[in-house]
N, C-alpha and C positions, 0 to 999 in steps of 0.2 A: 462372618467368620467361615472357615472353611467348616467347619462340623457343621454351621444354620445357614443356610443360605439365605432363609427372612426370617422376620420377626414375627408372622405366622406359624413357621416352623417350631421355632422355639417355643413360641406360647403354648401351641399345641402339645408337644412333647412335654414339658412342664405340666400341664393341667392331666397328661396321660398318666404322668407318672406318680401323681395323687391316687388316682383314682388304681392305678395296680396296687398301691400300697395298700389302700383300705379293701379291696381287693385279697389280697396276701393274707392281709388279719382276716377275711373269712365271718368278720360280724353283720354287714350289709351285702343283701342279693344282689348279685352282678347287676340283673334286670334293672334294679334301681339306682344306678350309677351314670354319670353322664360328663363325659369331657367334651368344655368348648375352649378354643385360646381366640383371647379379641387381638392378639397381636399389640399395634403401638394406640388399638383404636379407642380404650377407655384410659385414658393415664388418669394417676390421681393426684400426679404434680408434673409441673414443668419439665420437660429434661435435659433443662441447663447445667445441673450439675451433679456429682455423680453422687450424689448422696438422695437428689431425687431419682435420678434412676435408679437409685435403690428400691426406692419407694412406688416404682413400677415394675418393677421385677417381684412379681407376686402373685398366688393363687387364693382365687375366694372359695369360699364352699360355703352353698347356699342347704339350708336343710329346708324339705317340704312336703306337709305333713299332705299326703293326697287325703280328700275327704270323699267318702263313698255314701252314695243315696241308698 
C-alpha cells in the first residue's frame, strides 16, 4: 500500500506500537521492552483467504522472567 511499502514495515510498526502502549501506561521499564516484526515469515495459517490473513495480522507478547545468579 502506499502508507507500507513491505510486510516488514508493517509488522514492525505493529509490534512498535504495542510496545509504546505498554510504554504509555508507565507499568514496565522501557529497558525491558523489545519490538521485532517477522513480517510474512512465521504465518499461523495459510493466506488464502481473508479471514486467515486475519489470523496473521497479529502481535505476540512473550513475558520473561530473567533469572539472576
Amino acid at each position: 500500500s502506499a502508507r507500507y511499502q513491505s510486510n516488514w514495515k508493517l509488522s514492525t510498526d505493529r509490534a512498535v506500537s504495542v510496545i509504546q502502549l505498554f510504554e504509555s501506561i508507565g507499568k514496565i521499564a522501557p529497558e525491558r521492552l523489545t519490538a521485532v516484526g517477522y513480517a510474512d515469515t512465521r504465518p499461523i495459517a495459510p493466506n488464502d483467504t481473508p479471514d486467515n490473513r486475519a489470523k496473521n495480522r497479529r502481535v505476540e507478547i512473550a513475558i520473561v522472567q530473567q533469572q539472576f545468579e
